[in-house]
Backbone atoms as SQL, in Angstrom:
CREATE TABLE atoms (id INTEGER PRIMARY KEY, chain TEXT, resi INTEGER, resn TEXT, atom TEXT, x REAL, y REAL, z REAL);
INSERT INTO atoms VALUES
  (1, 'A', 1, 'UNK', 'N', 0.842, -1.175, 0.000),
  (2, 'A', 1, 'UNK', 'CA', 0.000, 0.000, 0.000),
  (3, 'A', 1, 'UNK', 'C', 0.891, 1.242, 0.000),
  (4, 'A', 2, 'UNK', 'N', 0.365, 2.677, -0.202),
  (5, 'A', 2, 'UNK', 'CA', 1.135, 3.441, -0.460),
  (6, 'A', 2, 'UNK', 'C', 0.610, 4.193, 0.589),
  (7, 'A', 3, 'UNK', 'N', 1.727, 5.167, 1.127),
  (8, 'A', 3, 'UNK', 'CA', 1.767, 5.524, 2.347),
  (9, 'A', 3, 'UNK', 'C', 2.605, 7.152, 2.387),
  (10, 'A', 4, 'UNK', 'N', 1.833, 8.722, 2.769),
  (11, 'A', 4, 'UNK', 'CA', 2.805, 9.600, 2.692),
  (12, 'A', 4, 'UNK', 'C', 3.066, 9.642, 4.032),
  (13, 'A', 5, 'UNK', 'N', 4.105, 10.572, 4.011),
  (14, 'A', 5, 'UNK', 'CA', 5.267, 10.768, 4.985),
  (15, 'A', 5, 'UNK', 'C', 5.300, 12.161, 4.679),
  (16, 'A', 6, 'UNK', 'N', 4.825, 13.228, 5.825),
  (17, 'A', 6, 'UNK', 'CA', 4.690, 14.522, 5.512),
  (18, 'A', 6, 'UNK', 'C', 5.240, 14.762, 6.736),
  (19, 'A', 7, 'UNK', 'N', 6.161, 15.889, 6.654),
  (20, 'A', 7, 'UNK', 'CA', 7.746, 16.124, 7.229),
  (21, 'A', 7, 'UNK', 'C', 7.563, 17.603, 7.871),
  (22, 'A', 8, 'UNK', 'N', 7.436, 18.244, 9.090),
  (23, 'A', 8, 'UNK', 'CA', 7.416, 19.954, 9.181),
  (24, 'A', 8, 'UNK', 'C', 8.671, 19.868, 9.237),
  (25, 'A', 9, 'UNK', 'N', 9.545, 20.809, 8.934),
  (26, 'A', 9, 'UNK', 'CA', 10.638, 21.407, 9.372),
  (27, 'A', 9, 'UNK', 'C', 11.202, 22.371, 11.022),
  (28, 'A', 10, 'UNK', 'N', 11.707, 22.140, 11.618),
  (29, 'A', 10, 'UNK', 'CA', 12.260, 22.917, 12.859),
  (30, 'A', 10, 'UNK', 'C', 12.557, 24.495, 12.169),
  (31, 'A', 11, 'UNK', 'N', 12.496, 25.039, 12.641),
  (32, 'A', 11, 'UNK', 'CA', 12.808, 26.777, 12.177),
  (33, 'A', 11, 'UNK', 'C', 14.542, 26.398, 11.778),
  (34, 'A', 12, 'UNK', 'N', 14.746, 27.147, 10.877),
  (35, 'A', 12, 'UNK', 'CA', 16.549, 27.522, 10.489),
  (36, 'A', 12, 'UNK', 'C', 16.918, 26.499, 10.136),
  (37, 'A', 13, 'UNK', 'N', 16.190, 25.084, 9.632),
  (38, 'A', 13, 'UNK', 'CA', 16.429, 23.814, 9.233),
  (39, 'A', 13, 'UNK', 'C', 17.713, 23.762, 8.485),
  (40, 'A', 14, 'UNK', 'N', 18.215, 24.758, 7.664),
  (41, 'A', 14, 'UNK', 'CA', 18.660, 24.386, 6.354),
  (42, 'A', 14, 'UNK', 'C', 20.103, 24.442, 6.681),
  (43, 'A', 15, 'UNK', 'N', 20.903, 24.565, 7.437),
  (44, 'A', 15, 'UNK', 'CA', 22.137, 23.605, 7.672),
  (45, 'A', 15, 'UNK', 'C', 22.039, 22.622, 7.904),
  (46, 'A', 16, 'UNK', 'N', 21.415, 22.445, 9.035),
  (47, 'A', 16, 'UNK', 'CA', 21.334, 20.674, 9.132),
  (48, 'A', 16, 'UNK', 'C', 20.677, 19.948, 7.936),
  (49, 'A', 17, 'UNK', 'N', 19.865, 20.508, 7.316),
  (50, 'A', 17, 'UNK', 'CA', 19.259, 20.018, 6.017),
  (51, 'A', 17, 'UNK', 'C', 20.434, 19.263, 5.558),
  (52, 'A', 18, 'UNK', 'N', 21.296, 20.849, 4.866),
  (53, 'A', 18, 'UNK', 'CA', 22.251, 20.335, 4.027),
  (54, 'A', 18, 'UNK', 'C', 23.470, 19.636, 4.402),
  (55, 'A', 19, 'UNK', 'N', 23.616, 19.117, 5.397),
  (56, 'A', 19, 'UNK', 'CA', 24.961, 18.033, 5.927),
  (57, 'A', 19, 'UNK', 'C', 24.032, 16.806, 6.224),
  (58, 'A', 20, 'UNK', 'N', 22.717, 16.565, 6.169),
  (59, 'A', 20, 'UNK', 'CA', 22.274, 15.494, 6.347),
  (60, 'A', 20, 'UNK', 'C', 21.491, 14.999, 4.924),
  (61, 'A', 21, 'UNK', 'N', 21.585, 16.075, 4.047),
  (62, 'A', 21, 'UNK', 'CA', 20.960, 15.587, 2.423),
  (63, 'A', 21, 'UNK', 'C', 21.121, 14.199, 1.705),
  (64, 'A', 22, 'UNK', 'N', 22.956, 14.376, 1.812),
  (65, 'A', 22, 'UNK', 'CA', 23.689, 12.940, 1.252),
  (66, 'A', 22, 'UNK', 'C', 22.638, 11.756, 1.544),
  (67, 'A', 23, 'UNK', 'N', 22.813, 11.527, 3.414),
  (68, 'A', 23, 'UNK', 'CA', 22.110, 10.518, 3.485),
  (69, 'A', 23, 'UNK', 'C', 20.667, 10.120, 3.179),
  (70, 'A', 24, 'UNK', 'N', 20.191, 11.351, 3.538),
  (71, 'A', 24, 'UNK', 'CA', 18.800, 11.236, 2.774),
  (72, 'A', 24, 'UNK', 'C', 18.419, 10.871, 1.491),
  (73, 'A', 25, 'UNK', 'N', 18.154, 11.275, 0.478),
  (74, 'A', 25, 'UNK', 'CA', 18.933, 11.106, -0.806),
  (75, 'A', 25, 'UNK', 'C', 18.836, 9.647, -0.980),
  (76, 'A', 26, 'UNK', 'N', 20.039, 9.335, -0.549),
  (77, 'A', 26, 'UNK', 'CA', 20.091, 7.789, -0.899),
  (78, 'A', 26, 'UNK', 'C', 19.440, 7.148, -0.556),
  (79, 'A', 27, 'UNK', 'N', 18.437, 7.077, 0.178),
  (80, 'A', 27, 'UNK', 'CA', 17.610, 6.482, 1.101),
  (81, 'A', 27, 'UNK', 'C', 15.916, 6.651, 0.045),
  (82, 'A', 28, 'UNK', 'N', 15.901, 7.671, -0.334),
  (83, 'A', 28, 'UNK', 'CA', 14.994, 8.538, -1.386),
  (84, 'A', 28, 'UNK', 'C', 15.705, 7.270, -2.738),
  (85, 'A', 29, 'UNK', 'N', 16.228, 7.254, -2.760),
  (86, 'A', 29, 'UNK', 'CA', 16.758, 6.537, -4.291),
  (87, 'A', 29, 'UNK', 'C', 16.787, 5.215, -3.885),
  (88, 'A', 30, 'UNK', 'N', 17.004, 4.878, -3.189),
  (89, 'A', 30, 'UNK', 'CA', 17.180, 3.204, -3.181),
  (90, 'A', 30, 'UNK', 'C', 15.426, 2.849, -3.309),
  (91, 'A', 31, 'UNK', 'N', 14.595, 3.524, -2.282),
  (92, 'A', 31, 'UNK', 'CA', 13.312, 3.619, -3.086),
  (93, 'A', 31, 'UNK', 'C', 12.838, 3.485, -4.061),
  (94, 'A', 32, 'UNK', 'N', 13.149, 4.088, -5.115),
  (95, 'A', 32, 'UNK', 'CA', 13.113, 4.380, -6.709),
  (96, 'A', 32, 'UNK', 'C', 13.428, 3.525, -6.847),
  (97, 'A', 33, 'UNK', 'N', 14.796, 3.028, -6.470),
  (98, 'A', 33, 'UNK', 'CA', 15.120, 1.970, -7.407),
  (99, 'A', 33, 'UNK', 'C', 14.706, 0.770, -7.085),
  (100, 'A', 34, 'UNK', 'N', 13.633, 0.668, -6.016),
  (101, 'A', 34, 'UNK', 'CA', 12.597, -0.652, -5.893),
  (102, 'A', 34, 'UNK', 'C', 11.503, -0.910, -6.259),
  (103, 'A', 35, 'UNK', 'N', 11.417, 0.606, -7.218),
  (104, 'A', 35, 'UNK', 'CA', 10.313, 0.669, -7.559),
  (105, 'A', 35, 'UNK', 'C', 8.652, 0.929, -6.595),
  (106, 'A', 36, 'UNK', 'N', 9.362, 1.217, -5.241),
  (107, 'A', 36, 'UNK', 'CA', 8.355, 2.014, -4.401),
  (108, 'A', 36, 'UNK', 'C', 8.216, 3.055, -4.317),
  (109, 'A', 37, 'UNK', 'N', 9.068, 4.043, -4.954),
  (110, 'A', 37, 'UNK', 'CA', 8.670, 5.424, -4.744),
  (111, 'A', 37, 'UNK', 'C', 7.713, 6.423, -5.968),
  (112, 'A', 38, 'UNK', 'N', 6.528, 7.116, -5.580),
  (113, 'A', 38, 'UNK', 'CA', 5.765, 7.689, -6.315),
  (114, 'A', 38, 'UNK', 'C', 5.911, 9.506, -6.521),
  (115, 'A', 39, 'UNK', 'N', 6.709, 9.402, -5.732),
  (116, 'A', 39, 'UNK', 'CA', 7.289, 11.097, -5.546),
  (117, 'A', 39, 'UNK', 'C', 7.850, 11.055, -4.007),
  (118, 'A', 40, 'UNK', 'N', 8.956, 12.240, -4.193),
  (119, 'A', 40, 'UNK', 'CA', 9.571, 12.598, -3.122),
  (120, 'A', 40, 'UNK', 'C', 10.054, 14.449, -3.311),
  (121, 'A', 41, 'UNK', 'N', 9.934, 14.982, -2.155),
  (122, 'A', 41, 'UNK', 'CA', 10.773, 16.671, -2.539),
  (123, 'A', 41, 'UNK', 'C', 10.357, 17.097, -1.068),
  (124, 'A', 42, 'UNK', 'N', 10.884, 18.521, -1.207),
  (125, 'A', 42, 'UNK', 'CA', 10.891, 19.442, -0.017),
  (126, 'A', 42, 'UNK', 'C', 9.651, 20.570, -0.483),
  (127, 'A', 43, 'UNK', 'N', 9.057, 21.310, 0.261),
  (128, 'A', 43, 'UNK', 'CA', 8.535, 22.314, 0.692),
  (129, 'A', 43, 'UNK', 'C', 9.472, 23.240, 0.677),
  (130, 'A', 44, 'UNK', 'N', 9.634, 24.489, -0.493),
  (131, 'A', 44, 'UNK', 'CA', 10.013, 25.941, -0.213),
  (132, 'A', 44, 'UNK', 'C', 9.377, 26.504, 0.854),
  (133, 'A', 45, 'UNK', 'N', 10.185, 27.151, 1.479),
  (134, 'A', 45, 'UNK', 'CA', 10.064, 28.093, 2.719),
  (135, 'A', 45, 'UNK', 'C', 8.768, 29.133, 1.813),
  (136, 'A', 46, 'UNK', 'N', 9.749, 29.586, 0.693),
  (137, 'A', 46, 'UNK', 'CA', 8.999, 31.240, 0.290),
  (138, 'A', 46, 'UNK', 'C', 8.850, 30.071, -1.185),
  (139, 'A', 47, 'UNK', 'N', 7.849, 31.461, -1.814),
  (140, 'A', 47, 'UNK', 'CA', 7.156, 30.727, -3.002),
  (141, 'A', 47, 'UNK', 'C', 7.958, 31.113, -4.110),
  (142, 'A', 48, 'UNK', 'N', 9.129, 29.690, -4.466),
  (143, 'A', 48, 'UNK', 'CA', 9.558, 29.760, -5.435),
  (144, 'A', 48, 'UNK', 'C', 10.608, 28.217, -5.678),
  (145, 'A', 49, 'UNK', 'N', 10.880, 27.754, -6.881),
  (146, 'A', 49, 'UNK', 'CA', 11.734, 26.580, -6.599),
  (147, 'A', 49, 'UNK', 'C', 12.712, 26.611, -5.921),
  (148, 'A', 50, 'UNK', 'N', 13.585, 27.464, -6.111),
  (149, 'A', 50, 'UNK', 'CA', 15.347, 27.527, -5.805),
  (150, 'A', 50, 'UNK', 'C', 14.901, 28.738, -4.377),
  (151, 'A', 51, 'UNK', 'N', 15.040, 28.430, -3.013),
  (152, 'A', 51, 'UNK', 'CA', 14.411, 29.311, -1.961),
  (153, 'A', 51, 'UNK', 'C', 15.290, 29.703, -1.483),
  (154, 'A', 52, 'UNK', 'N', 16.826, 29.437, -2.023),
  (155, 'A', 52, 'UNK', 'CA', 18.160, 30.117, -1.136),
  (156, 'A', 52, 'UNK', 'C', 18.247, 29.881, 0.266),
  (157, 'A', 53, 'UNK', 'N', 18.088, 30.984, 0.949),
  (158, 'A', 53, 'UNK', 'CA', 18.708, 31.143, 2.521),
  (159, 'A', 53, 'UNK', 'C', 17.364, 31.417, 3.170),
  (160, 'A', 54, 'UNK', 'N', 16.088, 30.947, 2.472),
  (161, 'A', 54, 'UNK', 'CA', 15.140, 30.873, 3.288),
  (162, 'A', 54, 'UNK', 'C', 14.733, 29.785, 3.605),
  (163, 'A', 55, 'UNK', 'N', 15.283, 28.451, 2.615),
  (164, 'A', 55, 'UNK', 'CA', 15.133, 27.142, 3.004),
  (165, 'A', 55, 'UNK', 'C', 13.985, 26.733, 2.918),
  (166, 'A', 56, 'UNK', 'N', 13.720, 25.367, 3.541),
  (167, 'A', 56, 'UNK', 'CA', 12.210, 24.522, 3.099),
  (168, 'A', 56, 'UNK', 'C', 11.750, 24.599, 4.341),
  (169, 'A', 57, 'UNK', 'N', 10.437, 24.388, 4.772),
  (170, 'A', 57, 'UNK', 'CA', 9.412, 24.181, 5.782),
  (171, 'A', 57, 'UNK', 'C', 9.341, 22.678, 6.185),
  (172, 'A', 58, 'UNK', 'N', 9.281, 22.019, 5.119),
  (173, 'A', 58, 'UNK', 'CA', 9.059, 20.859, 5.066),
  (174, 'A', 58, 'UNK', 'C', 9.244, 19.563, 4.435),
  (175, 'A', 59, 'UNK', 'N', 8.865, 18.553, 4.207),
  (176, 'A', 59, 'UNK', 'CA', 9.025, 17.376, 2.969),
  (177, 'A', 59, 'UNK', 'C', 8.028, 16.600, 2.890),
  (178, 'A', 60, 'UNK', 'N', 7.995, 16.042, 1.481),
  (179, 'A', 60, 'UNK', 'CA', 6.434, 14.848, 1.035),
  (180, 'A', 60, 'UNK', 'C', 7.233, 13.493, 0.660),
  (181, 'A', 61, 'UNK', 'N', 6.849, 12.420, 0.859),
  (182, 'A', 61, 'UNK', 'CA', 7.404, 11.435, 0.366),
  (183, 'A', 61, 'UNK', 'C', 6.225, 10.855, 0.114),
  (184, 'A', 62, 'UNK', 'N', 6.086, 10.036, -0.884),
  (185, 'A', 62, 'UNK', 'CA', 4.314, 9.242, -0.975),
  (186, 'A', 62, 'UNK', 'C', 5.479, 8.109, -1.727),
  (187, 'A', 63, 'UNK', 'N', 5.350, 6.676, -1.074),
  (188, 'A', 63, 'UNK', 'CA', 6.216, 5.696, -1.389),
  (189, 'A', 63, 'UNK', 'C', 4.971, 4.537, -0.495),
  (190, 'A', 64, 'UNK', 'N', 5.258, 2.985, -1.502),
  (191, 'A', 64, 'UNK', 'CA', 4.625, 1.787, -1.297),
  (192, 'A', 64, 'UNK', 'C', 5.624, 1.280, 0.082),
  (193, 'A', 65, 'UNK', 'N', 4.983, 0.607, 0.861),
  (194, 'A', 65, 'UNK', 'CA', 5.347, -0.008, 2.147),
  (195, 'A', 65, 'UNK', 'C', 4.339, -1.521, 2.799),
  (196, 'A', 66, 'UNK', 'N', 5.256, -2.217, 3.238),
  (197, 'A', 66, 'UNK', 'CA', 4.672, -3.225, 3.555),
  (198, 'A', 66, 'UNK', 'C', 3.024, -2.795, 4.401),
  (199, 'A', 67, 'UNK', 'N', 3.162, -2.203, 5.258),
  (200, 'A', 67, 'UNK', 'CA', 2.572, -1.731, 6.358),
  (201, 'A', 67, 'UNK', 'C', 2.292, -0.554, 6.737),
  (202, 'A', 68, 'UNK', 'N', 1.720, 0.086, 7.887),
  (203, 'A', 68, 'UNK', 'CA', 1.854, 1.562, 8.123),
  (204, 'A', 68, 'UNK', 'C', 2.962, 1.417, 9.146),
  (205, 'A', 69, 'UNK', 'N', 3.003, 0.508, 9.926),
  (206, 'A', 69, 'UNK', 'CA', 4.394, 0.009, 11.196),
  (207, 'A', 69, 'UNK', 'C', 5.833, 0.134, 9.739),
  (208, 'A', 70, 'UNK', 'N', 5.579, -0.338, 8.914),
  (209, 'A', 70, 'UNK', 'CA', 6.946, -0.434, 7.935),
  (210, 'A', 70, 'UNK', 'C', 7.190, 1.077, 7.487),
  (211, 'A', 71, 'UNK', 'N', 6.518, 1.915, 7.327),
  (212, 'A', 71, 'UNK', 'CA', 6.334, 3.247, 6.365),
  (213, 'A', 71, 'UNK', 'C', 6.899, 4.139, 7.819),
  (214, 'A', 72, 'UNK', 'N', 6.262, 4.061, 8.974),
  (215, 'A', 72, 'UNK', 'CA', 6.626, 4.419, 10.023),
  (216, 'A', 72, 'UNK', 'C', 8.065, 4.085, 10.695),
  (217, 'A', 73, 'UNK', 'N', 8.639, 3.110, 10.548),
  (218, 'A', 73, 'UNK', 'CA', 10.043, 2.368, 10.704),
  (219, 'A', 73, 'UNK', 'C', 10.858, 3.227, 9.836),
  (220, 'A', 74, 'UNK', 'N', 10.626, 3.310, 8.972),
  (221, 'A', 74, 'UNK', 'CA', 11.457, 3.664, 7.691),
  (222, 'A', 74, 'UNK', 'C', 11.512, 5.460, 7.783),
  (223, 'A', 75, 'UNK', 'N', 10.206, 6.068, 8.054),
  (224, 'A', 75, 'UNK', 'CA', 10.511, 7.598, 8.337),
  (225, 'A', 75, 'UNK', 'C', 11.566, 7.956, 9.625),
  (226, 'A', 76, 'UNK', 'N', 10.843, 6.966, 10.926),
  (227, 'A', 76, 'UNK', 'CA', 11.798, 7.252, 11.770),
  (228, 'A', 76, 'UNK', 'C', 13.200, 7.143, 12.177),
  (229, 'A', 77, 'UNK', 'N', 13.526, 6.243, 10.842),
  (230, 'A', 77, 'UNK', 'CA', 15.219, 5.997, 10.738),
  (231, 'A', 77, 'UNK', 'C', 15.718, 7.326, 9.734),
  (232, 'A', 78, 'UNK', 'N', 14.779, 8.333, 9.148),
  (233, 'A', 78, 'UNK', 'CA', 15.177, 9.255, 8.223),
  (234, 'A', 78, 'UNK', 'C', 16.853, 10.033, 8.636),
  (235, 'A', 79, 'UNK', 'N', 17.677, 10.100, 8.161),
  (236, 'A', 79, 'UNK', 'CA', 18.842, 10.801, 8.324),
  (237, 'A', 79, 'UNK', 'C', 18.411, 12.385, 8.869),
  (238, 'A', 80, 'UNK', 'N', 17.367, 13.044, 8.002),
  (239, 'A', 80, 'UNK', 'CA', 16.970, 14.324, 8.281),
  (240, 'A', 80, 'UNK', 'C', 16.186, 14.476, 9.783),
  (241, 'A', 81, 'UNK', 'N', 15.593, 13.241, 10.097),
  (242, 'A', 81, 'UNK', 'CA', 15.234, 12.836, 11.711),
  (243, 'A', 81, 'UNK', 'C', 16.010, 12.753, 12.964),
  (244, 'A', 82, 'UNK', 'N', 16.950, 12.225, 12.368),
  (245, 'A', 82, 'UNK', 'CA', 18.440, 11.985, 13.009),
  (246, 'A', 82, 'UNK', 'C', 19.199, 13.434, 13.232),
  (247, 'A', 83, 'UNK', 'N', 19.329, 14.291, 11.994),
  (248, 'A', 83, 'UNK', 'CA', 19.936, 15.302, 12.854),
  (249, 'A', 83, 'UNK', 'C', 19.050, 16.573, 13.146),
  (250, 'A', 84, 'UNK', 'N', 17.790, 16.070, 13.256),
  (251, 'A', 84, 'UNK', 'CA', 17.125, 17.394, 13.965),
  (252, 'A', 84, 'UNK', 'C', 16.373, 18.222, 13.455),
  (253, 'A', 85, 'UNK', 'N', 16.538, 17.803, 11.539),
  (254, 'A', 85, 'UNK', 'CA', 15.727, 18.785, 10.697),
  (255, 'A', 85, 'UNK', 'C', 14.092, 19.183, 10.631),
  (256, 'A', 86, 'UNK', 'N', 13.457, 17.792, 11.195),
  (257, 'A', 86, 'UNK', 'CA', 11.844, 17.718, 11.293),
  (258, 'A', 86, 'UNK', 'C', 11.908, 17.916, 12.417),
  (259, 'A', 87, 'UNK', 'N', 10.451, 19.150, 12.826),
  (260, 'A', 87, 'UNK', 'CA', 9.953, 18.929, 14.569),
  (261, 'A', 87, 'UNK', 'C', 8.664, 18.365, 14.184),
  (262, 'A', 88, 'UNK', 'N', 8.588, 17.555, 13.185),
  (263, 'A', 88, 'UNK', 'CA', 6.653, 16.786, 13.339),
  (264, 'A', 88, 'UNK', 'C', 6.819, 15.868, 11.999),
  (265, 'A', 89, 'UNK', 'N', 6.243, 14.435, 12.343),
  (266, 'A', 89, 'UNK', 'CA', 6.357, 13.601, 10.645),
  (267, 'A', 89, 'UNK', 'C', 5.109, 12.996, 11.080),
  (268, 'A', 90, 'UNK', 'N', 4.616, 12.887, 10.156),
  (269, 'A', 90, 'UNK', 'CA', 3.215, 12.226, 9.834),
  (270, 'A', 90, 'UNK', 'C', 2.962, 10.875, 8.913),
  (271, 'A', 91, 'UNK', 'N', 2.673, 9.962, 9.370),
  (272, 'A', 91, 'UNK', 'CA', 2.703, 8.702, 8.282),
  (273, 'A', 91, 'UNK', 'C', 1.615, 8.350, 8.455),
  (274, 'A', 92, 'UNK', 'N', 1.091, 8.728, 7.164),
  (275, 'A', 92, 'UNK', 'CA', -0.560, 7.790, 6.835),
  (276, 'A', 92, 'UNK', 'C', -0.523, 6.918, 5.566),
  (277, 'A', 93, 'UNK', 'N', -1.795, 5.950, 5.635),
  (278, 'A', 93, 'UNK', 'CA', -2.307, 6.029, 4.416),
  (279, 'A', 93, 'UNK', 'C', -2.372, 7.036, 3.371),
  (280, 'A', 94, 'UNK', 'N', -2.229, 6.339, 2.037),
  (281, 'A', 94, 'UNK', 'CA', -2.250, 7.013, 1.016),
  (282, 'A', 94, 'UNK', 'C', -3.302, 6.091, -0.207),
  (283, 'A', 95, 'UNK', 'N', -4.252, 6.769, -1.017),
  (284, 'A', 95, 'UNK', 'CA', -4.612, 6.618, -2.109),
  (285, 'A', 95, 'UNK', 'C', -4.658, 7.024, -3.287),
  (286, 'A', 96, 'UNK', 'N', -3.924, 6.630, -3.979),
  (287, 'A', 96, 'UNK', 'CA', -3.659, 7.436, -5.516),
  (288, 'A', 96, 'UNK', 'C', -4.600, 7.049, -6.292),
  (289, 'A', 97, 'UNK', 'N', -5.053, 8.077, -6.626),
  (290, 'A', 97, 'UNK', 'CA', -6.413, 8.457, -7.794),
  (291, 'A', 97, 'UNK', 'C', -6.195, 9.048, -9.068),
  (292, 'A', 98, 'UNK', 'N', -5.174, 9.852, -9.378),
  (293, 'A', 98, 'UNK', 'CA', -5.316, 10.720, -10.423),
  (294, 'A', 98, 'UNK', 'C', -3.551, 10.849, -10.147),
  (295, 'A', 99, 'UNK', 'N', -2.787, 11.147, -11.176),
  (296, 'A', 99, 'UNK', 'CA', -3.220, 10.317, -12.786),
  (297, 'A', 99, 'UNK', 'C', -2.951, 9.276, -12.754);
């Protein structure tokens, strides 16, 4: 079943963001490359792609998982969890409808 993973950010996230990206990342790709992942990205801070030194708010992951205990396992081992970047993650169900 498919399952998002919706991520707030801690205020001033974006150092720790970026020394904990690498691991993230790969973790985001090994996904893909199991063919469980349906999208992954960050939340701009301010409204625009490239947000500079205002950084992201947040992150979406919508990826297939055994379980909601498995989807939940797997956010809470997140690298970006680890060093502090999220103060809130959310793992639910997901249903894809369109397209």
């Amino acid at each position: 079943m498919l399952y998002a993973i919706i991520s707030e950010d801690v205020p001033d996230s974006l150092e720790r963001r970026m020394a904990a990206r690498p691991d993230h990342l790969a973790r985001l790709e090994k996904l893909r490359d199991e063919g469980r992942m349906v999208l992954a990205g960050p939340h701009p801070a301010i409204d625009t792609e490239t947000p500079g030194d205002a950084g992201f708010s947040g992150s979406l992951v919508v990826a297939e998982f055994a379980s909601l205990d498995a989807a939940q396992a797997w956010a809470d081992a997140d690298p970006y969890v680890i060093a502090g970047v999220y103060a809130r993650v959310v793992v639910k169900p997901f249903k894809k409808v369109l397209p």
